[in-house]
N, C-alpha and C positions, 0 to 999 in steps of 0.2 A: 196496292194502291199506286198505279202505275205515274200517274200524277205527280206524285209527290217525286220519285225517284231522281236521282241525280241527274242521270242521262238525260232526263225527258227536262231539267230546268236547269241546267248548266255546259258553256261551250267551258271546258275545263282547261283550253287554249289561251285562255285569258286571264287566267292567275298564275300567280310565281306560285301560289299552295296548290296546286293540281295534288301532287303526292298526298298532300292532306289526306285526301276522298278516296284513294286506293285502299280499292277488299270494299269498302261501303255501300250499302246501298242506299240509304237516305242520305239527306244532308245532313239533317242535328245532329247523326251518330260521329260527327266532327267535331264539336261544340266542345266537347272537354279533352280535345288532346290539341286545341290550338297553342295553347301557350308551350308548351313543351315542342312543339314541332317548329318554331317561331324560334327558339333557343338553338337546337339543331343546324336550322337553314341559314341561320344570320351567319353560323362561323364559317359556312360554305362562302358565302360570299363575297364577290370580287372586291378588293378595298377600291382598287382604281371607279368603281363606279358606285359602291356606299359607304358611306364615313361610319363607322360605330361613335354612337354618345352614349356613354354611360353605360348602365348594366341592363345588358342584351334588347339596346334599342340598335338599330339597322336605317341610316336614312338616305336615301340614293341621293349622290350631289347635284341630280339635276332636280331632283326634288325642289316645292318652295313652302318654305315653314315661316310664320309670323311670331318673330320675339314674345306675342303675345301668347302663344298657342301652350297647353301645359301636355308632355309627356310625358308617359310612363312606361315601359316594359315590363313584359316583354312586346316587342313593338320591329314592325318594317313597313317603312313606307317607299313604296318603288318611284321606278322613276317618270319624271313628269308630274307627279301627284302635287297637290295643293291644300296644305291647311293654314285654314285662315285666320284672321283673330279672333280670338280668345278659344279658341276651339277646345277641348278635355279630352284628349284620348288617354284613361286610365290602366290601358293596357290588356297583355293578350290581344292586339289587333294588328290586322294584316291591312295594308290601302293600298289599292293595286296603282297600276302602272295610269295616270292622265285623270286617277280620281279626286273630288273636290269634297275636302271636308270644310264645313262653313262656320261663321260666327258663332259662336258659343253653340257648336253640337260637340253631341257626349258621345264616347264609343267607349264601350266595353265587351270583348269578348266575341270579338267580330271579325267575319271575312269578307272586306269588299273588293270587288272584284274590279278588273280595268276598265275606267271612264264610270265607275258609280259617281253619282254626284248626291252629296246630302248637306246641301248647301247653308242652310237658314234653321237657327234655333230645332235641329231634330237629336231624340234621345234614339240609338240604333247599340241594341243588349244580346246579347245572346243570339246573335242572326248573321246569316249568310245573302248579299248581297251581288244578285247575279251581274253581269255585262251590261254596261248601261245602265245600270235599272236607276231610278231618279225618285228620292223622296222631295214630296212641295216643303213649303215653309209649312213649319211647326208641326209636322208629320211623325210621329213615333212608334215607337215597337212597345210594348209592353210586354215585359219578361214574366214577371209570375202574378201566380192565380190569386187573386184575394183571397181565399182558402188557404193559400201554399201548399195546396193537393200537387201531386205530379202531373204535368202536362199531359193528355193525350190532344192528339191530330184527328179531327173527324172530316170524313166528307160524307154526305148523307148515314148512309146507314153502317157506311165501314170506320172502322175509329182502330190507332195505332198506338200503343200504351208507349213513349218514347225514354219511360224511367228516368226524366231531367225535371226537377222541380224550377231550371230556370232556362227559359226557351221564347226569344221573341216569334220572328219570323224569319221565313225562308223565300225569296224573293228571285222569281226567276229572271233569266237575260231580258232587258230591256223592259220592266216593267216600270210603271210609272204610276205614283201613288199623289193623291191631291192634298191640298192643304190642309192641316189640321185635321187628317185624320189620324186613329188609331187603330193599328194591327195589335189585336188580342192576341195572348199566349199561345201559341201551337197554330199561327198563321200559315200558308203557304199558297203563295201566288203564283202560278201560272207563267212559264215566257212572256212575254209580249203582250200582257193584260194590264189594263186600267182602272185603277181607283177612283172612281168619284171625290172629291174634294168634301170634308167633314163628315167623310164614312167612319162609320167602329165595322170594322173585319174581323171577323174569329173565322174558323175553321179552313177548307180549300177553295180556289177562285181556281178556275181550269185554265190552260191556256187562251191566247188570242180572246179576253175576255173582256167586256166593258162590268164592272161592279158600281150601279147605280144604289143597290142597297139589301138588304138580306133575301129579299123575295123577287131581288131583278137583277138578275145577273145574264148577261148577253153577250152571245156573239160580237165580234167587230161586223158582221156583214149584215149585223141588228137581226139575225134569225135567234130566238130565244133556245138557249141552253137545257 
């Protein structure tokens, strides 16, 4: 599932965790060695450009963090990055270099990537969050299955058993998700593809895609997929 693959949904130029994804060929197969590689990378880093607070959080001085924001490590936020009030990042999360975390959004267990912006009330679990890519206000991941079966990845008839019982989505360079909607468990979007605003997304959206809704999914040059 060539789609899904790293190469085809990630400039790997624009995270400080590039190494993360080394030997990998999906992205989820990242998901549970973030915190540990997070722990690793912070001691590599140059003090003159990140402060350590606390136990194995990493925050670049040019960074800007709101007194009101709550952190936890393992935790790096690079630089230029912005979290705003009230913001939850409960840990194991990476915010890359010019990204905007917003008013009371939650992160757990996540790599965003430089210039994501997930500005407005969003919960972002278990997910990898390409260059650019942009959740609207009150947009979410949902990490597990109301069953809590294991996640599989489907795109039509091919489906990829990814052995994580806890897995948002995967979100490629520059994608843009609308408001209020939600990405079901074992999501993954496409580069440069768009979400309709109060969509529920499960499964694959391809590249350069408009997602109107389950059964219309299009092209950007409005030729049907």
């Amino acid at each position: 599932m060539k789609t899904c693959e790293i190469k085809s949904l990630y400039n790997l130029s624009e995270t400080i965790a590039a190494d993360l994804f080394a030997g990998l060929t999906y992205p989820w197969e990242a998901l549970p060695k973030i915190g540990d590689f997070i722990c690793a990378l912070g001691k590599e880093l140059e003090a003159e450009k990140y402060e350590q607070r606390g136990d194995h959080i990493w925050i670049a001085r040019t960074a800007k963090v709101a007194p009101t924001a709550f952190l936890n490590g393992p935790l790096i936020i690079d630089e230029e990055a912005e979290i705003r009030h009230c913001a939850f990042i409960r840990g194991n999360a990476i915010v890359g270099k010019g990204a905007v975390v917003g008013n009371s959004t939650e992160l757990k267990n996540v790599v965003l990537f430089n210039k994501v912006q997930v500005p407005h009330y969003n919960y972002v679990g278990d997910s990898i969050l390409g260059y650019k890519a942009h959740m609207g206000a009150g947009s979410i991941t949902s990490n597990v299955k109301s069953d809590k079966t294991l996640v599989v990845v489907k795109n039509a008839a091919e489906e990829i058993a990814t052995g994580l019982k806890k897995f948002g989505a995967m979100l490629g360079d520059e994608v843009e998700v609308g408001c209020n909607s939600v990405l079901n468990p074992g999501t993954v979007v496409g580069s440069h593809s768009n979400i309709y605003p109060l969509s529920m997304v499960r499964g694959v959206v391809p590249a350069h895609a408009i997602y109107k809704n389950k059964n219309e999914i299009v092209e950007k040059n409005n030729s049907p997929i």
